[in-house]
C-alpha positions as CSV (number, residue, x, y, z in Angstrom):
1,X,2.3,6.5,1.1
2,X,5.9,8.5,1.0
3,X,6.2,10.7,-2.3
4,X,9.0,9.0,-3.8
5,X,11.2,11.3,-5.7
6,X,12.4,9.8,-9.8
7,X,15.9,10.2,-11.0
8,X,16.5,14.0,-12.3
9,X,16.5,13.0,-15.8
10,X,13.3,11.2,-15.3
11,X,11.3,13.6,-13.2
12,X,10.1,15.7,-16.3
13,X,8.6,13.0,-18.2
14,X,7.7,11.0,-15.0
15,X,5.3,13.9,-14.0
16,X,3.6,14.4,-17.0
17,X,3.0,11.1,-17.3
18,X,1.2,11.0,-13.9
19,X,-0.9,13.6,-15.1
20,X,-2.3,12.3,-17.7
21,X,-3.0,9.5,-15.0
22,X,-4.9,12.1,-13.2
23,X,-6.8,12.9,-16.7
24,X,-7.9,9.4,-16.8
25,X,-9.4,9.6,-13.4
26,X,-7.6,7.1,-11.6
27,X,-7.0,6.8,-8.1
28,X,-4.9,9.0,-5.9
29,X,-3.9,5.7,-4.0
30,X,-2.9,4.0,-7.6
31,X,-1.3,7.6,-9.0
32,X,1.0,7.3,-5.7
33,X,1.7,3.7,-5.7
34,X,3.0,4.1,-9.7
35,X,4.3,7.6,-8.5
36,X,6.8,5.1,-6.7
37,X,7.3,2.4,-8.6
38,X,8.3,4.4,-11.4
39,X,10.8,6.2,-9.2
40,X,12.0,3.2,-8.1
41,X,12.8,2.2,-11.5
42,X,14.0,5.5,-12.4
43,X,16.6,5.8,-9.7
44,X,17.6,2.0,-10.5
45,X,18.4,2.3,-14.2
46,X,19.4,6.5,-14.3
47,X,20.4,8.3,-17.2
48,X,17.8,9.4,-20.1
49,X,14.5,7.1,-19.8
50,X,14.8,7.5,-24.0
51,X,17.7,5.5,-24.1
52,X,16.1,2.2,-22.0
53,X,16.3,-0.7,-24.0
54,X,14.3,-3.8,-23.6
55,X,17.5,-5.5,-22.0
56,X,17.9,-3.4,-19.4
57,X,14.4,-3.7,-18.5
58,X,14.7,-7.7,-18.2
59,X,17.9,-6.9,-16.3
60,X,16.3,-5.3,-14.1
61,X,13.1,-7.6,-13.5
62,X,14.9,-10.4,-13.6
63,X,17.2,-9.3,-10.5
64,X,14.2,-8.7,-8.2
65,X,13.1,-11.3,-5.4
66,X,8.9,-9.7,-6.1
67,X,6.1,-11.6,-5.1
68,X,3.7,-11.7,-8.5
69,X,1.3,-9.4,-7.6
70,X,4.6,-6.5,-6.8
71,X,5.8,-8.0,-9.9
72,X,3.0,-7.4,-11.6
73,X,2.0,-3.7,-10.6
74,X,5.9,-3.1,-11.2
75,X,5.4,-3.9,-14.6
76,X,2.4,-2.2,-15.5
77,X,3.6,0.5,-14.1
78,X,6.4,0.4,-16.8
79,X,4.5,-0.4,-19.6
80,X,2.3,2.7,-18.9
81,X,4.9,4.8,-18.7
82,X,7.0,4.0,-21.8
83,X,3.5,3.6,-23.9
84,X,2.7,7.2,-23.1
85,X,6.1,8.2,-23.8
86,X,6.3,6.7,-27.1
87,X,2.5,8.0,-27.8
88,X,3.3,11.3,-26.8
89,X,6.5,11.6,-29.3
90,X,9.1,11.7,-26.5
91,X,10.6,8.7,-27.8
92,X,10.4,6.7,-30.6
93,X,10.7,3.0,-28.9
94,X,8.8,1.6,-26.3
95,X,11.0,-0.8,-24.6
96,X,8.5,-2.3,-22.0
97,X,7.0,-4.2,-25.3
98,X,10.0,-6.8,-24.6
99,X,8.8,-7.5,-20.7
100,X,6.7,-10.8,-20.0
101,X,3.7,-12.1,-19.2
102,X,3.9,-12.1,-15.0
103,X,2.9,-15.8,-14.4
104,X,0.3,-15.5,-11.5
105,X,0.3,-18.4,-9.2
106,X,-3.7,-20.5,-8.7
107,X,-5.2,-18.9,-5.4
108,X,-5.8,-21.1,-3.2
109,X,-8.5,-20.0,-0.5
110,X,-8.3,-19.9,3.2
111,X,-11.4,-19.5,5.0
112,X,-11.1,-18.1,8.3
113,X,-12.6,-21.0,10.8
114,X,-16.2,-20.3,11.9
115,X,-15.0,-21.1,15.3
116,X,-12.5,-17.9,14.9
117,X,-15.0,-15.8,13.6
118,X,-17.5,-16.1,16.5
119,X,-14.7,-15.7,19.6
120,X,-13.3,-12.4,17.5
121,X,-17.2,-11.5,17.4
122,X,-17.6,-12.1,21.3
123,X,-14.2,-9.6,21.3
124,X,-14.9,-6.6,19.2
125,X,-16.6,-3.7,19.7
126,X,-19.4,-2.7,18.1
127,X,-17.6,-1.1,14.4
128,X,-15.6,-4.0,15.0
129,X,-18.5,-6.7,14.9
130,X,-19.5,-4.6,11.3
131,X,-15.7,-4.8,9.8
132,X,-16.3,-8.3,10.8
133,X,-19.6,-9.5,9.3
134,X,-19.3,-7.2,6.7
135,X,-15.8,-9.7,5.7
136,X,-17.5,-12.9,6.6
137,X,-21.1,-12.8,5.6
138,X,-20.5,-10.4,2.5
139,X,-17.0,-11.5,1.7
140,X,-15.7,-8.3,0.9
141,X,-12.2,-7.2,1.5
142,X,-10.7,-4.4,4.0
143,X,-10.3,-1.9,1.3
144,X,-14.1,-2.2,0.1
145,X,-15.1,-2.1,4.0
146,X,-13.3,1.0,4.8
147,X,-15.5,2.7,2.2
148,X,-19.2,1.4,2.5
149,X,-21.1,4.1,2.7
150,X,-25.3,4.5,3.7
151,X,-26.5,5.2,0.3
152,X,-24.4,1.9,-1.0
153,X,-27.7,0.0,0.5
154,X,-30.3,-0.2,-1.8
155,X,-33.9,-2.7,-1.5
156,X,-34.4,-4.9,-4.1
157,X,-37.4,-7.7,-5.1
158,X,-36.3,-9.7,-2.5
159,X,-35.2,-7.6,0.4
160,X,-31.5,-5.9,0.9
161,X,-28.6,-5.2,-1.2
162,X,-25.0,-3.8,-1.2
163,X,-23.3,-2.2,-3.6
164,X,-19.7,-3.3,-3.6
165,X,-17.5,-0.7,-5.5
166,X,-14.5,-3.1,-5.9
167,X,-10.8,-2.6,-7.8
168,X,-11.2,-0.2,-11.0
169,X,-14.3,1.1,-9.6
170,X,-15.9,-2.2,-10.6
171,X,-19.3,-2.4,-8.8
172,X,-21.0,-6.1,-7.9
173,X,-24.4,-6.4,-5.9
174,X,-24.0,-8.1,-2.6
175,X,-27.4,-9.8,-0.5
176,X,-27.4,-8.7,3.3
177,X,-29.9,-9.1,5.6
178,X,-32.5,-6.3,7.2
179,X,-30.1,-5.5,10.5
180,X,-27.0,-5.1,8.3
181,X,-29.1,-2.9,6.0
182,X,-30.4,-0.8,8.7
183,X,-26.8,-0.7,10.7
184,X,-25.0,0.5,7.4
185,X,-27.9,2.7,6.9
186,X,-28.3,4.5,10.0
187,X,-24.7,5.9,9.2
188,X,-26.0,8.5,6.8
189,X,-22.7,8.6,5.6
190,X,-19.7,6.2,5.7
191,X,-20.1,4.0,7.8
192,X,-16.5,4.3,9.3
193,X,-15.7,7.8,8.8
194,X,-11.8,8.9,8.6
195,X,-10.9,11.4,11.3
196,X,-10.7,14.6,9.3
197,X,-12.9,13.5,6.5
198,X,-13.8,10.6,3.8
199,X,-13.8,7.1,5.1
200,X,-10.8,5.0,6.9
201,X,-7.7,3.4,5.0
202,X,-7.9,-0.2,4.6
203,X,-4.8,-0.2,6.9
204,X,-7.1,0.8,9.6
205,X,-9.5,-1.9,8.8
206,X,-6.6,-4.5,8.0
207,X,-5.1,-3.9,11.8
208,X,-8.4,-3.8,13.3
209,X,-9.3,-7.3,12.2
210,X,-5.7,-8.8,12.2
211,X,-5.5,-7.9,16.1
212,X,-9.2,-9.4,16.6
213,X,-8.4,-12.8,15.3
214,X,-4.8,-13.0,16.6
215,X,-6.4,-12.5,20.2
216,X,-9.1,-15.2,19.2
217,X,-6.7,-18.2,18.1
């Protein structure tokens, strides 16, 4: 992601703030993503962040076009920022108190059609065919398949698991069967390494399997 550079009244604070995000042990990915979003907002409302009032928060949501889940990271962002600033004695409100619940709209699934599936299987090469199954049979999303990794397999009472490290690190235990386990675990490492080092993005993932089915409808 582009570094994003915050309004030079903002930049101080805006820092700081993202290093105590770094303290907390989140995410690069996440530190960038608020790295921007607080720029964003920073370049949008200018002069001191201690003068920000509640308004001029609403203002500003209120003027944006944001799906719910952009609306949503938007305004945690914001509310992290302008707890820690308040917390850390930089300023004695916290305007982002005054922003609303973001009302999340019901999911609704889409299951990708078996008969999909099996032409984009016939299709894809061989890492592929494991983005693939790893998404249908295991259900987990590109991000979590860019970053399975050998020693994520584990045997259990019944025969083979996967650990699934999710959003927030949260983990979940997924069945496979014995070829998957012994695909992933042959690896001995992630099982789609990034070109320099670590795993793949999700992007890579994402486009893989977006050109697969596209070529399959």
């Amino acid at each position: 992601m582009k570094k994003q550079h915050p309004s030079p009244l903002w930049a101080e604070s805006i820092n700081l703030w993202l290093d105590s995000l770094k303290a907390a042990g989140y995410s690069p990915n996440t530190i960038g993503t608020r790295r921007c979003q607080m720029s964003a907002l920073s370049r949008a409302l200018e002069g001191d962040p201690r003068d920000v009032e509640g308004d001029d928060l609403l203002a500003h949501f209120a003027a944006k076009d944001w799906k719910p889940e952009t609306r949503k990271g938007a305004k945690n962002a914001c509310v992290s920022y302008f707890r820690w600033l308040k917390a850390s004695g930089r300023s004695e409100a916290d305007p982002s108190e005054f922003l609303p619940t973001v009302k999340r709209p019901e999911p609704h699934p889409r299951p990708c059609p078996d008969v999909v599936i099996l032409a984009a299987l016939r299709k894809a090469t061989d890492g592929e065919r494991l983005m693939l199954r790893l998404g249908a049979e295991c259900g987990l999303r590109r991000f979590e398949i860019a970053k399975v990794h050998s020693r994520d397999v584990m045997r259990d009472l019944v025969g083979w698991s996967l650990v699934v490290v999710g959003k927030g690190d949260k983990q979940r235990i997924v069945p496979i069967g014995d070829d998957l386990a012994l695909l992933i675990r042959s690896a001995n490492g992630y099982l789609f390494p990034g070109r320099w080092s670590g795993h793949v993005e999700s992007s890579y993932v994402g486009r893989h399997l977006s050109d697969l089915f596209l070529s399959s409808k």
